[in-house]
C-alpha angles and dihedrals in degrees: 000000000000109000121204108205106289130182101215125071103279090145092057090048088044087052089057090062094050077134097064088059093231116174113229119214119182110190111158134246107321106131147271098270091048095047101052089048089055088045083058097050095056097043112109096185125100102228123047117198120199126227133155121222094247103045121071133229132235126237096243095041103109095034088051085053092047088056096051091048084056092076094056099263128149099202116041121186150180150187129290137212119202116224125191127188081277089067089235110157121216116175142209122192096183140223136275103266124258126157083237093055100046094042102044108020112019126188087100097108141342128220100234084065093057132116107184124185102250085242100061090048085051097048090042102032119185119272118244107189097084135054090221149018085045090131095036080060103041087052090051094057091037101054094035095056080067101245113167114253135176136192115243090229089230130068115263117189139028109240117214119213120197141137097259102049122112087258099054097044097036104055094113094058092039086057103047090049089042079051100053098043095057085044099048090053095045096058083071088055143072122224100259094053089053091051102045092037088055089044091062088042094057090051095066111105129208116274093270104192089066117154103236116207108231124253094258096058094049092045092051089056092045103024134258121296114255104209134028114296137182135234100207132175137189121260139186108267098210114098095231097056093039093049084046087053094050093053087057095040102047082190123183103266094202095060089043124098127165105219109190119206101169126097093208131051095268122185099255122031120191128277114214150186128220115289095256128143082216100124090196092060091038086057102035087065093038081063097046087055090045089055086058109045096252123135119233142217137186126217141169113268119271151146113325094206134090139200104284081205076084090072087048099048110123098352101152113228082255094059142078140178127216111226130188122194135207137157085211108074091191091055098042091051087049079060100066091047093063084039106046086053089062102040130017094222118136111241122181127196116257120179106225118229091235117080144190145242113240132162088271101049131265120358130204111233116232125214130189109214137200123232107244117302109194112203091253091061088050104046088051090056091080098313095291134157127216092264090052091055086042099055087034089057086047092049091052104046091022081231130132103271124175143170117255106194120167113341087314120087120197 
């Protein structure tokens, strides 16, 4: 236990594990960077497993690691979730490791879910000569001298977020060695180099068969939420993915919401269940997501609507959209099977800002939405105008439609 100067009692706490035979060094205040390489040098273990003094560690963490080891690797490493003082979960399973994707992209690993071989922190010690961005670099040097690593297949830590952490204070420095580095290593390469070798690096995608603890595990270890929260997941927006999913899904519809964040129409939008502080139905449609391939995340419950601006944004003053609107999802995507066999228009899911008053509370209102018409494209479908395609859509679900032109609806 090297301890860097600190100010609290960590004497007194290190006194309370005599049995564990640590071994206390007080060496003053020298730095982060300093301190963990001492701590290196008098481990005599083979493995060193990182861990900062505000993040948790799973159960399965070091056995995961010892597994990974097994295949003759030198870094092993796991998924994170992210924690902040509500107690809302977002997690990261990371990605499989390149240089490319370390040094242009992140969020393939984080330190705090490492487990090194001694040896290769001997061999690459932390730098002290800076406040932040010591583990960006160590994982730079580490990665690109070409050691074998290997994800764990499970997450491994909870992550704190909070406004004093290193991370937090310490941006500034984080960002100008980020800076150099990238610099440093683009000076050996042309243009083109850097930008083909960041596009691959974009396309890798997170590690996606990750064993996710359950809810219950990760509450036990932060304390139960005190109020309703959400799992939620994102989803494809268009109709036609989303109704596929659902195929696939058969999900309980009356546990199902769409809460829709964006102010614009993205891509994905964010699949729900019911605001409830029951961990068994949390984690039931945690599960269901899992099964799926889908990341969750899990917030404390809000609003489930969203701006309807979202369906007028950039809607030229020749354009329109066709909306129909619904408080029942199931019946609004039954919709678009009896429409989509009439006409091949793409149509997405928006959750409108008005909502209505149902048995349970307050609802959130859904639309379907067609992707922009101008009045050209309209005029050469039979000769028809935006009124005529929206009567025609409400003859045929027997739903509200109406035609959303500009930032007016009508």
């Amino acid at each position: 236990m090297v301890d860097d100067g600190s100010s609290d009692p960590t004497r007194e706490v290190v006194r309370q594990f005599e049995s564990l035979n640590v071994t206390y060094v007080n060496v003053g205040k020298i730095g982060l960077g300093n301190a963990r390489n001492i701590a290196t040098a008098l481990c005599t273990t083979k493995f060193i497993c990182i861990l900062d003094d505000d993040d948790i560690m799973l159960p399965n963490r070091l056995r995961d690691h010892m597994v990974s080891f097994e295949q003759g690797v030198q870094l092993s490493h796991g998924g994170w979730i992210n924690f902040n003082a509500r107690l809302e979960l977002d997690y990261w399973p990371g990605k499989p490791v390149t240089e490319d994707l370390i040094v242009y992209v992140g969020a393939a690993i984080t330190h705090g879910a490492c487990c090194y071989e001694t040896s290769v922190l001997r061999e690459f010690p932390y730098r002290s000569d800076t406040q932040g961005g010591t583990d960006y670099d160590l994982a730079v040097r580490v990665i690109r001298s070409g050691i074998r690593c290997r994800h764990t297949s499970s997450y491994v830590l909870l992550r704190r977020r909070h406004d004093t952490s290193v991370s937090a204070l310490a941006a500034a420095g984080q960002a100008n060695v980020r800076n150099a580095i990238v610099g440093a290593l683009d000076l050996t390469r042309v243009n083109d180099q850097v930008e083909k070798r960041t596009a691959i690096a974009r396309d890798v995608g997170e590690v996606v068969h990750v064993n996710t603890p359950p809810l219950d595990l990760v509450y036990q270890e932060l304390g139960r939420p005190t109020g309703a929260m959400r799992v939620v997941g994102s989803v494809p927006r268009s109709a036609g993915r989303l109704v596929a999913l659902f195929d696939a899904m058969k999900p309980d519809w009356h546990n199902i919401e769409i809460v829709d964040g964006a102010t614009i129409l993205s891509s994905t939008i964010c699949l729900s269940c019911r605001p409830t502080a029951d961990l068994r139905n949390l984690s039931a449609f945690e599960a269901m997501l899992g099964r799926h391939s889908i990341k969750p995340a899990v917030v404390v419950a809000g609003s489930a609507a969203a701006v309807t601006d979202s369906m007028e944004s950039g809607l030229s003053s020749d354009a329109f959209r066709i909306a129909m609107r619904s408080t029942n999802l199931r019946e609004l995507l039954l919709a678009y099977r009896i429409i989509r066999h009439q006409r091949d228009w793409e149509w997405y899911i928006a959750v409108g800002t008005d909502t209505a008053r149902g048995v349970g509370g307050t609802q959130p209102v859904y639309w379907l939405v067609t992707a922009p018409f101008t009045r050209a494209e309209a005029s050469a479908m039979e000769g028809i105008g935006p009124e005529d395609i929206c009567s025609f859509v409400h003859r045929q679900t027997d739903l509200p439609a109406v035609v959303i032109q500009g930032a007016t609806p009508r």
